[in-house]
Backbone bond lengths (Angstrom), bond angles and torsions (degrees), N, CA, C in turn:
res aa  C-N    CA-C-N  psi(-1)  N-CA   C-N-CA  omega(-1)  CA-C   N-CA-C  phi
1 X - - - 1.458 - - 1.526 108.81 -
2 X 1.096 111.92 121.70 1.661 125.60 -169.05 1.521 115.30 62.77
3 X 1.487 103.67 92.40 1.499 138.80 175.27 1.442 89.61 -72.32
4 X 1.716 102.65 131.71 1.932 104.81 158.49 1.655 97.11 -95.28
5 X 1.395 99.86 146.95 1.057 124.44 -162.00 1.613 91.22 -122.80
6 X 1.719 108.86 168.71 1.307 128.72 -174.16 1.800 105.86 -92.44
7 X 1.026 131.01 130.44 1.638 130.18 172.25 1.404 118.40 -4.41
8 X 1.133 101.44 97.91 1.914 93.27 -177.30 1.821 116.72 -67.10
9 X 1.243 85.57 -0.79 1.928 91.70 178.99 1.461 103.99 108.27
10 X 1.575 123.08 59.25 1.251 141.02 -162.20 1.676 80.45 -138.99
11 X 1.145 114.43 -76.39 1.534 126.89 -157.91 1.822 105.65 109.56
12 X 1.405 100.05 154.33 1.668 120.33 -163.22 1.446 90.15 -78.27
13 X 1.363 117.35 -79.17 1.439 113.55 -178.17 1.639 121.88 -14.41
14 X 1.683 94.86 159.98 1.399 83.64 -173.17 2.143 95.29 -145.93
15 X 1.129 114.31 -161.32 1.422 100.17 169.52 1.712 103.35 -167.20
16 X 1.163 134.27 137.03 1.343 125.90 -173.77 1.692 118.33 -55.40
17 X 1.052 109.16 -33.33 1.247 133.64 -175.05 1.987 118.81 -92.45
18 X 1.363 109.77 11.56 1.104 129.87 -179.33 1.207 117.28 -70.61
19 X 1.220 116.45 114.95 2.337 116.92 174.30 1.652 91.61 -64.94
20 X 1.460 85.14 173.74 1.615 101.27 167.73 1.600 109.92 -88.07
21 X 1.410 100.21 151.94 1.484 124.43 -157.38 1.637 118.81 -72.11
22 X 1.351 105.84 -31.61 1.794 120.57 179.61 1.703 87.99 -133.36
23 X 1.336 99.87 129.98 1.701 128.27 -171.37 1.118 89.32 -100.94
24 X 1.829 121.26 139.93 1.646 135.40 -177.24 1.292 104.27 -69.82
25 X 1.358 132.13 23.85 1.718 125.58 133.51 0.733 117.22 -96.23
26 X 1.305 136.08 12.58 1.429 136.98 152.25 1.921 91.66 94.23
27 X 1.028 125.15 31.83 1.677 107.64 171.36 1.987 92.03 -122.76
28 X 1.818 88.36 -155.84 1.736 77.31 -147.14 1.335 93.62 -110.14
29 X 1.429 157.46 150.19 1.417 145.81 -154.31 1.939 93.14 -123.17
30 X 1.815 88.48 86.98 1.241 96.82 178.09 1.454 98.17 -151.56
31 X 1.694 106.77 130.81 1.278 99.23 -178.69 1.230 107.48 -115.64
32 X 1.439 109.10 149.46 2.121 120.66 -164.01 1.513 104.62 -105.76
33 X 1.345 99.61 113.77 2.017 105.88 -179.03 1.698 99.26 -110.52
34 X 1.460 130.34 150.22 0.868 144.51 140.37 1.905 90.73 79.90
35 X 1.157 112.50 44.04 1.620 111.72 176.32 1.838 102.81 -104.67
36 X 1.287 98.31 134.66 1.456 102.90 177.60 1.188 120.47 -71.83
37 X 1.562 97.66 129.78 1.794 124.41 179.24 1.674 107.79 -55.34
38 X 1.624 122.12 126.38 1.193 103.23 -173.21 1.789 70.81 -143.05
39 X 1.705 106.52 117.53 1.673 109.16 148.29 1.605 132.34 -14.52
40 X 1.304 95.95 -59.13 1.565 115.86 176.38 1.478 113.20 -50.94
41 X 1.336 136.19 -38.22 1.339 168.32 -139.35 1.906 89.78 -87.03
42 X 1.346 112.63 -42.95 1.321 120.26 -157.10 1.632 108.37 -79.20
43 X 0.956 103.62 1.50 2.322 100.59 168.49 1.662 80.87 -99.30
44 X 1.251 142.06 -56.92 1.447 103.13 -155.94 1.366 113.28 -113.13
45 X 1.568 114.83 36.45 1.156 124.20 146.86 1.888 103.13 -89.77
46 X 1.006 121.95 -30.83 1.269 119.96 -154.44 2.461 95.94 -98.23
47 X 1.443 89.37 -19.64 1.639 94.66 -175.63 1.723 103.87 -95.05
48 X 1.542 108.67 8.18 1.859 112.25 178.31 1.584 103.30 -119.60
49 X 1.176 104.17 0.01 1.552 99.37 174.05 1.441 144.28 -52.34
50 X 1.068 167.46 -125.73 1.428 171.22 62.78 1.524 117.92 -21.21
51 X 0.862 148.48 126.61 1.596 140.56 168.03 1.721 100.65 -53.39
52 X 1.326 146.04 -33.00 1.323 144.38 154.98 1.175 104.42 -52.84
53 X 1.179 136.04 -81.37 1.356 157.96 -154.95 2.056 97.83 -54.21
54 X 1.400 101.67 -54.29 1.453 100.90 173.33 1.735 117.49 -49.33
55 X 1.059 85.33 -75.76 1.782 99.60 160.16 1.381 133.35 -8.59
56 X 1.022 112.33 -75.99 1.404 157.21 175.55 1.638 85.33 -57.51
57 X 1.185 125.23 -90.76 1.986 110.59 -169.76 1.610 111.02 -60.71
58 X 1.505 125.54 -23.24 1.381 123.84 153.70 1.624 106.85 -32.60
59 X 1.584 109.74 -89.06 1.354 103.86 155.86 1.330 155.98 38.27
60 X 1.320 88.56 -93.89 1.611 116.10 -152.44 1.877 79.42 -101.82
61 X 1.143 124.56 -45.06 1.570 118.47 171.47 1.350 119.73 -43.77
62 X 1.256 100.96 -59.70 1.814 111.03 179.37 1.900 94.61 -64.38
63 X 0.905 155.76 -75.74 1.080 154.04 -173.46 1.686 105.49 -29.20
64 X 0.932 123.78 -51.34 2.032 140.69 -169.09 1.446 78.44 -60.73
65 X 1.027 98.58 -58.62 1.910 90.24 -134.47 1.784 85.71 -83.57
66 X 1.344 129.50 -73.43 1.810 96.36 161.02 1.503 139.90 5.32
67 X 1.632 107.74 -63.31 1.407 106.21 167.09 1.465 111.36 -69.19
68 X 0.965 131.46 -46.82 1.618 129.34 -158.22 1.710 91.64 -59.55
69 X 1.165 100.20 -85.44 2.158 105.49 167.40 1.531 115.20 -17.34
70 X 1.244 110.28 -21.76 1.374 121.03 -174.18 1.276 113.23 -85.76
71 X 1.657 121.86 -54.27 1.019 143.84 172.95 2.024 122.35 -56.53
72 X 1.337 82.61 -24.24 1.778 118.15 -168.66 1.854 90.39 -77.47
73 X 1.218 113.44 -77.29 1.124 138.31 167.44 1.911 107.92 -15.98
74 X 1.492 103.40 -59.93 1.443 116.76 -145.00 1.875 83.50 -93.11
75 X 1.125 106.26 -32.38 1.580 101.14 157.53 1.485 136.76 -34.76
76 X 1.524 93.07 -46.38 1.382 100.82 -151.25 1.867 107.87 -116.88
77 X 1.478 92.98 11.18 1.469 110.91 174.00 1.818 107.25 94.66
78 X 2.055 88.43 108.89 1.697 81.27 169.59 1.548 117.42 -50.57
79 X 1.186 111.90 -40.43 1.223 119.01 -163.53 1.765 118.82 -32.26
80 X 1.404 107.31 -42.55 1.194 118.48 -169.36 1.705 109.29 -78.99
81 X 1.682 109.65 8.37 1.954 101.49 170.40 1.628 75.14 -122.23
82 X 0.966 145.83 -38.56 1.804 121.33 -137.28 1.765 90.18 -163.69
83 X 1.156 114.75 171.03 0.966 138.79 172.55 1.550 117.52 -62.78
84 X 1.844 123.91 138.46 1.458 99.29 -161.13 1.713 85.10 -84.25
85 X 1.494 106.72 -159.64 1.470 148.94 -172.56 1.166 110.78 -142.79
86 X 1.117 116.23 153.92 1.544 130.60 146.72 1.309 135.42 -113.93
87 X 0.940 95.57 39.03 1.582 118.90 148.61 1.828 114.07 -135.37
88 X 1.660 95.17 138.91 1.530 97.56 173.83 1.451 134.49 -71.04
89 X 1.154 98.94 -22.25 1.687 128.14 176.40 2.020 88.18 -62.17
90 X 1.080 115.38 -60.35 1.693 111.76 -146.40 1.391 86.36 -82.36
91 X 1.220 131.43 -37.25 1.241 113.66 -174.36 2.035 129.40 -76.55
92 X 1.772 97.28 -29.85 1.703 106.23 155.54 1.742 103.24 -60.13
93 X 1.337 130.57 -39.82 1.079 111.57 -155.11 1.742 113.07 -72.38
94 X 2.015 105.57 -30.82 1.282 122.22 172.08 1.707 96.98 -63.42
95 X 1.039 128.59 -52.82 1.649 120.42 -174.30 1.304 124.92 -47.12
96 X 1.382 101.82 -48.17 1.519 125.07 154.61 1.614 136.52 -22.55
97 X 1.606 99.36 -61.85 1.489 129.28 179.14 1.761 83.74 -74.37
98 X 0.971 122.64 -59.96 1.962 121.51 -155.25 1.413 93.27 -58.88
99 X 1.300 119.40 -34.77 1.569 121.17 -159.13 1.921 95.97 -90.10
100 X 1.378 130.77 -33.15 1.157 130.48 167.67 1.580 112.68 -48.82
101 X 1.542 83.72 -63.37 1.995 102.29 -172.98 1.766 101.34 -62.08
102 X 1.438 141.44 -29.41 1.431 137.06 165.00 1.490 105.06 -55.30
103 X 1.472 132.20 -80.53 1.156 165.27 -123.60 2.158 87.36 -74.45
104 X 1.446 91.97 -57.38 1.658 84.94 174.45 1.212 113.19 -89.36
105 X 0.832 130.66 -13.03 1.822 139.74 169.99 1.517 101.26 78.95
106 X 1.247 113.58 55.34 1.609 132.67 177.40 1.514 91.26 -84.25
107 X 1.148 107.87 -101.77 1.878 131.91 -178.61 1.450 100.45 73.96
108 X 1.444 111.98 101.66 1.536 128.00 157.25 1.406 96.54 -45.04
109 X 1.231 132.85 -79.71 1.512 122.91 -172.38 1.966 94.12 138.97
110 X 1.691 121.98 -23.29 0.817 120.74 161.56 1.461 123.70 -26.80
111 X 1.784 124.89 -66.22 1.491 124.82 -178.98 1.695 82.87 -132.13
112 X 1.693 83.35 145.52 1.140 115.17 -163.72 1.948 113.33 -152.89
113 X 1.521 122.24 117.50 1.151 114.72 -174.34 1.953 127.91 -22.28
114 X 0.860 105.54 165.83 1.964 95.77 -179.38 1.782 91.64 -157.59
115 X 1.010 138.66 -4.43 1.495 131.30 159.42 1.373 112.85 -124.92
116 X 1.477 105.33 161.26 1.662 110.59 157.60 1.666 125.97 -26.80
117 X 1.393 118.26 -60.88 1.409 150.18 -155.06 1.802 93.99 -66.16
118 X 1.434 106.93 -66.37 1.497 109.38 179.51 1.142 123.76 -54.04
119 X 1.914 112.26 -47.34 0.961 107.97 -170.23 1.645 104.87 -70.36
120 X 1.155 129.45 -62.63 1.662 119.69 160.94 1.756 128.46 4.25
121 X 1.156 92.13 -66.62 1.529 117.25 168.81 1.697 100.52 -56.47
122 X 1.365 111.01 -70.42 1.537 112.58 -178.70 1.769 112.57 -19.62
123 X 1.847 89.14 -66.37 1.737 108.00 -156.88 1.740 86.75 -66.62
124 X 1.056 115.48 -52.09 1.783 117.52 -158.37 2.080 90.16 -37.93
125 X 1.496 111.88 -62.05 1.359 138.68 -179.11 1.850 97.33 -35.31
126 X 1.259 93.79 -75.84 1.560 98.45 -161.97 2.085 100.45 -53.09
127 X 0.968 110.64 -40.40 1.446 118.26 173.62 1.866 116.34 -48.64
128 X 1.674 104.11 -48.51 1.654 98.96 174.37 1.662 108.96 -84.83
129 X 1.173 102.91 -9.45 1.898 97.68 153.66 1.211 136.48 -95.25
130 X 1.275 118.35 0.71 1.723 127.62 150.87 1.581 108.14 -65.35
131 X 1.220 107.32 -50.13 1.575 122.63 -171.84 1.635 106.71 -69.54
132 X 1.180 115.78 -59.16 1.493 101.12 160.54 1.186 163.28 -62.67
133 X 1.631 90.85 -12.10 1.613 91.99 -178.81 1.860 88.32 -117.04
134 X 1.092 118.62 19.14 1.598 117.54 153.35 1.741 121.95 -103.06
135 X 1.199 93.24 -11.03 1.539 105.52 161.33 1.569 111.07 -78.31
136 X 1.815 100.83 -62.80 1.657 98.99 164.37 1.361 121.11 -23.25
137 X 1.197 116.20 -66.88 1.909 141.15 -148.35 1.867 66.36 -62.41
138 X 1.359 111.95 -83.67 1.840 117.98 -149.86 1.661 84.35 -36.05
139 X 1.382 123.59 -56.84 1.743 107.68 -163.44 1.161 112.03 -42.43
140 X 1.257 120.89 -76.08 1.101 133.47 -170.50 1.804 126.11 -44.87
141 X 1.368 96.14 -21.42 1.376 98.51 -179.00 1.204 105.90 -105.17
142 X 1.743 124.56 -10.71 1.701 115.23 158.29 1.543 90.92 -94.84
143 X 1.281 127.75 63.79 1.812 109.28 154.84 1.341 80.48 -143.57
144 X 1.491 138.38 -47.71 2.110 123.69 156.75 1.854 100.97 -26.00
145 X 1.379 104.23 -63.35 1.529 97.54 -134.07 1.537 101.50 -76.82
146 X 1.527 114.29 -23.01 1.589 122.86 -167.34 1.365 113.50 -39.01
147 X 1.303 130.57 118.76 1.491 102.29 -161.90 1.695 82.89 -93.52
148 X 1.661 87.05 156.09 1.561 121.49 177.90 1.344 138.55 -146.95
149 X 1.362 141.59 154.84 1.306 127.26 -167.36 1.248 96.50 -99.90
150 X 1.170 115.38 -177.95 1.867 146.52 -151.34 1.359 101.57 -161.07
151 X 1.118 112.66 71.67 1.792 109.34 178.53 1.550 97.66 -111.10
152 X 1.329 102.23 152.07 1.731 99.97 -177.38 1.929 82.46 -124.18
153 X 1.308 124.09 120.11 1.634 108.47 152.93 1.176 141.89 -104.39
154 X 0.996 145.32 169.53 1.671 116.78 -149.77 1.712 97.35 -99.63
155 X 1.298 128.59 138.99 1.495 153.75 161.73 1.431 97.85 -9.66
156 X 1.864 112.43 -75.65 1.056 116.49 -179.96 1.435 121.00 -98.05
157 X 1.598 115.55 156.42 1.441 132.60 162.59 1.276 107.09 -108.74
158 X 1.609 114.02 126.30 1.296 108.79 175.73 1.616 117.26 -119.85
159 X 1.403 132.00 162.74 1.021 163.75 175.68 1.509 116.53 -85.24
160 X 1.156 131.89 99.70 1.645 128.27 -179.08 1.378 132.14 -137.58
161 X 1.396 146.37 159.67 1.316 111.41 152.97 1.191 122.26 -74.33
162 X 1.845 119.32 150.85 1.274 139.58 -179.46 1.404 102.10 -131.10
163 X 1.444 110.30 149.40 1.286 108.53 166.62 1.494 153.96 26.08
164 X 1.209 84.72 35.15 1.725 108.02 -166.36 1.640 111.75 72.76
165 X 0.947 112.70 44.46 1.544 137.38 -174.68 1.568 118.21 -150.09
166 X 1.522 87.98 -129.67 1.832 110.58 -176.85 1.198 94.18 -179.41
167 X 1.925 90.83 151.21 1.525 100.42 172.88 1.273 123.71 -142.76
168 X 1.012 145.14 165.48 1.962 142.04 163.76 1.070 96.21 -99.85
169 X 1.730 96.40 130.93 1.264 98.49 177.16 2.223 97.44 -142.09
170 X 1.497 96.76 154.07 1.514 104.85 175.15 1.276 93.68 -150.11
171 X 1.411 98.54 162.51 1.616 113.03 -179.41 1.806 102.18 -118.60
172 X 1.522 110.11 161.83 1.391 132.01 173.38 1.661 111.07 -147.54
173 X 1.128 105.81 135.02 1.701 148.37 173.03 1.343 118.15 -115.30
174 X 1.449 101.37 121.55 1.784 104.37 153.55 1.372 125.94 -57.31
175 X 1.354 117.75 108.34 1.919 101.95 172.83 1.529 120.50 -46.74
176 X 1.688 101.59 -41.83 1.784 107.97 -175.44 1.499 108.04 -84.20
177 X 0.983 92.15 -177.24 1.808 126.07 -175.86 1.737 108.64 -82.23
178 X 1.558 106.23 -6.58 1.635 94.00 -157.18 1.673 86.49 -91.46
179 X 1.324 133.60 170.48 1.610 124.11 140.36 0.930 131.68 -80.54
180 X 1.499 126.66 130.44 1.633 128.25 -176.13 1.203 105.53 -84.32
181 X 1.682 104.59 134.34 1.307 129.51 -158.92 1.656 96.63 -101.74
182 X 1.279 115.24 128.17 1.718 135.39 152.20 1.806 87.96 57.16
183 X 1.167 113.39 60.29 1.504 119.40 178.72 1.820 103.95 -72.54
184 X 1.535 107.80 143.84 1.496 102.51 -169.63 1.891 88.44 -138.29
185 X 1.825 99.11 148.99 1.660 81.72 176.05 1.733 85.31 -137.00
186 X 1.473 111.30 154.71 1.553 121.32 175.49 1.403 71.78 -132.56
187 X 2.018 93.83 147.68 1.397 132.17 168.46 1.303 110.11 -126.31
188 X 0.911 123.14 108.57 2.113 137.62 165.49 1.029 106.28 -86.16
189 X 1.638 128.88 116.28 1.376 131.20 168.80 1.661 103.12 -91.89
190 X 1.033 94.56 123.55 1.650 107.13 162.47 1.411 128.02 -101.81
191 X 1.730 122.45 99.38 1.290 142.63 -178.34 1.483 93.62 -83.51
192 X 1.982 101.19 129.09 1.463 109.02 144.62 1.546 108.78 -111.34
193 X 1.636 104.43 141.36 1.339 105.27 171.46 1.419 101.16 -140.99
194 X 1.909 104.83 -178.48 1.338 89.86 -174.98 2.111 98.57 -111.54
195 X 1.299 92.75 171.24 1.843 94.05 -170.33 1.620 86.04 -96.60
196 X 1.469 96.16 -176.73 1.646 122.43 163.07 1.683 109.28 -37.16
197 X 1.127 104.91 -53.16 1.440 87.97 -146.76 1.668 93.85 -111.27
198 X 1.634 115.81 18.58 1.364 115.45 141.21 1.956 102.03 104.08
199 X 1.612 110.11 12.41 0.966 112.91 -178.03 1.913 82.38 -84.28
200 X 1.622 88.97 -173.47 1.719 120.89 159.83 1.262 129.69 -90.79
201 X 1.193 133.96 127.98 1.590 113.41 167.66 2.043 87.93 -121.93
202 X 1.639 79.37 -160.61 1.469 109.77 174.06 1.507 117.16 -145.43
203 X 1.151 105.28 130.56 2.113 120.88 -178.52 1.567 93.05 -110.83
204 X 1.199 108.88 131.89 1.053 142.77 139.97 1.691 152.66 -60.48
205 X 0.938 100.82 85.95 2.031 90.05 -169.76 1.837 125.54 -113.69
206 X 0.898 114.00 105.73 1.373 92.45 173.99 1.526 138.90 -77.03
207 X 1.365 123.89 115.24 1.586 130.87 -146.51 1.539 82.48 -88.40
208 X 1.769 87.02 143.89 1.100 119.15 161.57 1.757 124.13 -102.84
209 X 1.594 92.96 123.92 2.414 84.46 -160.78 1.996 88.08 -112.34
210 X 1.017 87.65 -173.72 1.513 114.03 -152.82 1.367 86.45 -87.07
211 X 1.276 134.95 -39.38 1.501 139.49 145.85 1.217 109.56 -122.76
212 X 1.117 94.98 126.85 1.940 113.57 157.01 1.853 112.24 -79.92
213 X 1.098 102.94 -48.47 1.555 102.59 170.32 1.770 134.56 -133.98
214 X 0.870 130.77 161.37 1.603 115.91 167.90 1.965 104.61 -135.21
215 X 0.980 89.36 165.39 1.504 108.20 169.75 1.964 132.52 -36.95
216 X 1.552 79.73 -43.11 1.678 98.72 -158.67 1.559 106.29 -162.56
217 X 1.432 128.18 134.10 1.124 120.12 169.19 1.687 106.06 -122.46
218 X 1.199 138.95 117.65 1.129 141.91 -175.53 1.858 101.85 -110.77
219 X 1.390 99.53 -24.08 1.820 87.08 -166.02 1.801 99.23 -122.82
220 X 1.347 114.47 -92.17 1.086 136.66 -165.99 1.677 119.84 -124.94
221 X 1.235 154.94 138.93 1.028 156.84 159.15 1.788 124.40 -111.64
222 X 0.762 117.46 109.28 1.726 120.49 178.90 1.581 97.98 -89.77
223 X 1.181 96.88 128.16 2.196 101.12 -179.04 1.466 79.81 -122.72
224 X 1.587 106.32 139.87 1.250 134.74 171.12 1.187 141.08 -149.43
225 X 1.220 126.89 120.24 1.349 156.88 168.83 1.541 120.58 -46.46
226 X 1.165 112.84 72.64 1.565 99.74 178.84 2.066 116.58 -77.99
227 X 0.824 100.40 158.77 1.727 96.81 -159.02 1.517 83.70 -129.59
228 X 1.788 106.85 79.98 1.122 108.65 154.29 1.339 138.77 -87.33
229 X 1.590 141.41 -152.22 1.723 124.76 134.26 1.242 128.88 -19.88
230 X 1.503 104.57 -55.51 1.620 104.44 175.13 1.525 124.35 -68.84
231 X 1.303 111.70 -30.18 1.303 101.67 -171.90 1.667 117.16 -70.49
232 X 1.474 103.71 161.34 1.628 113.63 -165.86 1.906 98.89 -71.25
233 X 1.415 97.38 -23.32 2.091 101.85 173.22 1.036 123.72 -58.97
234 X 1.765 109.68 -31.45 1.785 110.86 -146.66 1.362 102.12 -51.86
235 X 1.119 119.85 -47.17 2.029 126.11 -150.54 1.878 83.41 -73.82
236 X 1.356 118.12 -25.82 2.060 78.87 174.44 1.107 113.60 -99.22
237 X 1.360 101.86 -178.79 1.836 116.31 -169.63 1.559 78.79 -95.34
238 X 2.010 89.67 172.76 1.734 100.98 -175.43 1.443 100.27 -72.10
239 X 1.745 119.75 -11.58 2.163 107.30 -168.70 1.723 84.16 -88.44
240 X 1.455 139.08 -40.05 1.296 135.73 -172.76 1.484 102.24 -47.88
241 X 1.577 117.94 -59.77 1.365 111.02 178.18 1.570 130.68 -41.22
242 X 1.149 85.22 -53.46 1.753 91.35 175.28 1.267 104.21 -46.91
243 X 1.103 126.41 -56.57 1.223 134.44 -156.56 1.546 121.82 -73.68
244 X 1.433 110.66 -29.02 1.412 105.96 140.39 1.265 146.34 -80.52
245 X 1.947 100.79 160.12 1.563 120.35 -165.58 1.741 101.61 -88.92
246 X 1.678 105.22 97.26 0.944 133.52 156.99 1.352 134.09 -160.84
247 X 1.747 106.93 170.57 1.416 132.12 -174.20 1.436 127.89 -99.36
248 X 1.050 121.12 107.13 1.968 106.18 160.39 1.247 99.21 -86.95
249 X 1.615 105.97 120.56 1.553 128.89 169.39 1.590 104.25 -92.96
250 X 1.901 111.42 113.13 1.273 96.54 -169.79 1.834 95.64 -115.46
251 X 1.330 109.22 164.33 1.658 109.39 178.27 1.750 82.93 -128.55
252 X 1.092 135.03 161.18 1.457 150.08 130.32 1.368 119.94 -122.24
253 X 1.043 129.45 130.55 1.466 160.09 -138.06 1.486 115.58 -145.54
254 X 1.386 118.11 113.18 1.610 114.53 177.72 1.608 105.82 -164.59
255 X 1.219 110.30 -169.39 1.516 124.72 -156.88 1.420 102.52 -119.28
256 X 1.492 145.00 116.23 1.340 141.18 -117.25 1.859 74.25 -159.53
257 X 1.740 121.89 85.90 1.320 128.17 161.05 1.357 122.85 -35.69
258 X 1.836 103.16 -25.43 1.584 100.74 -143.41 2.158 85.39 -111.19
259 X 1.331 107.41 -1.23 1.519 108.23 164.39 1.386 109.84 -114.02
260 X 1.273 103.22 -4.83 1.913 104.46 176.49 1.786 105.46 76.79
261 X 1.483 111.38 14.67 2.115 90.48 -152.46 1.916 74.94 -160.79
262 X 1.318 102.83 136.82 1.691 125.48 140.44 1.632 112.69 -15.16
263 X 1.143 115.66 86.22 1.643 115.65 150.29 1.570 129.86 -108.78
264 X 1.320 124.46 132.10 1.484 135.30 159.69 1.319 144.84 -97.61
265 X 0.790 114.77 158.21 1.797 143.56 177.42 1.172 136.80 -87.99
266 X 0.905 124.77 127.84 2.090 111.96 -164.38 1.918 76.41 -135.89
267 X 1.425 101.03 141.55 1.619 112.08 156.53 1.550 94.06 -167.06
268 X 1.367 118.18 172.00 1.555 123.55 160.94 1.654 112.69 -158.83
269 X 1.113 148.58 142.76 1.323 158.17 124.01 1.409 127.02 -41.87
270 X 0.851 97.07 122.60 2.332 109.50 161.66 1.486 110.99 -68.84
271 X 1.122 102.19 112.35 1.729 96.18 159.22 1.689 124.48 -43.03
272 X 1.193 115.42 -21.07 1.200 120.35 168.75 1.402 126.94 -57.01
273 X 1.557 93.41 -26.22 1.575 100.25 -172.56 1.742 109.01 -111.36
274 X 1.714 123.10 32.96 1.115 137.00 177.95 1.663 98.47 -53.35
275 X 0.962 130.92 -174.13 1.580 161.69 173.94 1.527 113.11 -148.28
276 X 0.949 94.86 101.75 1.546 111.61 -178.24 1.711 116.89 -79.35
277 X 1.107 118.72 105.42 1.639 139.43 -175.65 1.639 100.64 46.86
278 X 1.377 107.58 66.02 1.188 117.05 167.75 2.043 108.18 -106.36
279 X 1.108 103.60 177.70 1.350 98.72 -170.53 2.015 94.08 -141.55
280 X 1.123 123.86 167.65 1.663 128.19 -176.23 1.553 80.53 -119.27
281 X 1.398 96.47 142.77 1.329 126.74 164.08 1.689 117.84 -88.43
282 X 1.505 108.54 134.50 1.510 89.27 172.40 1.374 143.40 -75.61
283 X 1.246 135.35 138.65 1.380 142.19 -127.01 1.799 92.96 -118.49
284 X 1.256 122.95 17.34 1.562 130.21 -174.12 1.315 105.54 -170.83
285 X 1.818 90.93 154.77 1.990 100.37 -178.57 1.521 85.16 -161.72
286 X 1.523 94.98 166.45 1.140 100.17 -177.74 1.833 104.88 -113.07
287 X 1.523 111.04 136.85 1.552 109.71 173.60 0.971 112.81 -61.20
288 X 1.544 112.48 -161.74 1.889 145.64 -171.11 1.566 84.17 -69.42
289 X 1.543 119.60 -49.44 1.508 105.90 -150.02 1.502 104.35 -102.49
290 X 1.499 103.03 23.97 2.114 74.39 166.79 1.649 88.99 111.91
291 X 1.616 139.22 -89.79 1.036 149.18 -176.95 1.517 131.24 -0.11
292 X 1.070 141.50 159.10 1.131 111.38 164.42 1.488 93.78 -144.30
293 X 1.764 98.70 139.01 1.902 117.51 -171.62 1.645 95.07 -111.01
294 X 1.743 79.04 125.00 1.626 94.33 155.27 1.927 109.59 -94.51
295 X 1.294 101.83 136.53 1.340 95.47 -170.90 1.678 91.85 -108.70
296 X 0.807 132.35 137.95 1.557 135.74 178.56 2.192 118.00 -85.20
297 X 1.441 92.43 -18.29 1.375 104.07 -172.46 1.410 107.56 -87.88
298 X 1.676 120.14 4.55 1.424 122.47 -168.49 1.680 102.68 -133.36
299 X 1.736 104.69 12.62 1.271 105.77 -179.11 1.255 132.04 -48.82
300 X 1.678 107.45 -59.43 1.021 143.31 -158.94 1.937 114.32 -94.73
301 X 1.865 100.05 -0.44 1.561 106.78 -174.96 1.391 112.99 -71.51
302 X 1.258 113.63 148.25 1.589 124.79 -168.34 1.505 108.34 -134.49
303 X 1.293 115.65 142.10 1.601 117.90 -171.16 1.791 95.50 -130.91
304 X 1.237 119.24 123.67 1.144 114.01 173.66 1.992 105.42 -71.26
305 X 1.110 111.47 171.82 1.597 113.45 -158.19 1.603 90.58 -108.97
């Protein structure tokens, strides 16, 4: 129970001063310097974003290019959409609105080109706003459709006796309503130690749990680690554990009805942050009528033993 395995694409090295390797959003805590800028790059930089974060450069895009059209405009004589002003303020602000009302191809009908030059400018305008907000529309409708998982994992990992032993144990929940189909979980323990000559590395193990997979998850799942002979834990005590510099590297893996296709999960825990002879509370009961409620607010409850 817990095979060492060869570098899963982490790297051996190690460093005293090292974060953990998979960040509790499940992505990978690696930062990319000096990587080449490629145009192409920009749908799935822009389709991994934040729903704020998306937003927000939606935004701030339509705003740029507004002013610039604006500026374009005030170049080439308000006069030729609207009536001038005397003031510069009222008249960018009319350029502004003309360059909004072009850009989506609204147009009150209020100001409206009156030379060659504008209107040019106009059509060029109304043309990079067909193109953009049909790029928009495609974003937005690959950031619905992207299929993705909904894993909820529980706060704590705890440490207990099992079976005339000890075990690690964490829990997993569906966020949605759908049931996850033939759900599978692999655990990678990541050991730092130090070598001969006083550097760091990293060991590798792949844990063996009491289930690796089940059928169907409708409620709650506890994945567990028993820390028998075989395992790479047995030889420490539960204060040694704590006390070591390591990772559970977790993947979850399942069958997502409502994308038709295989989606996963990346999360992991620090041994640092074990729970020592704690126990999980159950996270479901059944009512008056038969039913049975998952309550989500009792997921994550812990009872020391």
């Amino acid at each position: 129970m817990g095979k060492r395995v060869k570098d899963p694409g982490f790297g051996t090295s190690a460093s005293s001063f090292a974060g953990r390797m998979i960040n509790t959003d499940g992505s990978f805590n690696i930062k990319r310097t000096n990587q080449e800028s490629q145009f192409l790059q920009t749908y799935h930089f822009l389709i991994h974003q934040s729903w704020w974060a998306f937003f927000g450069l939606a935004a701030l895009s339509f705003l740029i290019i507004n002013i610039v059209f604006a500026l374009i405009y005030l170049v080439i004589g308000i006069q030729h959409i609207t009536v001038a002003s005397s003031s510069l303020i009222e008249d960018f602000s009319q350029a502004f609105f003309f360059s909004s009302q072009t850009l989506t191809t609204l147009g009150y009908g209020a100001m409206s080109p009156s030379n060659w030059l504008s209107g040019l400018v106009s059509s060029f305008e109304a043309f990079i706003g067909l193109a953009m907000f049909s790029f928009l529309t495609g974003l937005i409708y690959g950031r619905f459709s992207k299929p993705k998982a909904s894993v909820r994992f529980s706060k704590s990992i705890i440490l207990r006796d099992f079976n005339h032993t000890k075990a690690i144990m964490f829990r997993v929940v569906n966020n949605r309503s759908n049931v996850m189909i033939k759900p599978k979980v692999t655990v990678t323990l990541a050991l730092t130690s130090s070598k001969k000559d006083k550097t760091l590395k990293r060991d590798f193990y792949n844990l063996d749990l009491e289930r690796d997979h089940i059928t169907y998850l409708p409620t709650t799942w506890t994945v567990v680690h028993e820390i028998d002979k075989q395992s790479p834990l047995f030889k420490y005590s539960k204060e040694d554990l704590v006390s070591r510099n390591g990772e559970l590297l977790i993947m979850l893996t399942y069958y997502d009805e409502s994308f038709n296709q295989e989606v996963h999960q990346m999360y992991s825990y620090l041994l640092e942050d074990l729970k020592v002879d704690y126990k999980f509370l159950p996270a479901y009961y059944y009512n008056s009528k038969g039913e049975m409620v998952l309550d989500y607010n009792k997921f994550d409850l812990i009872e020391k033993l």
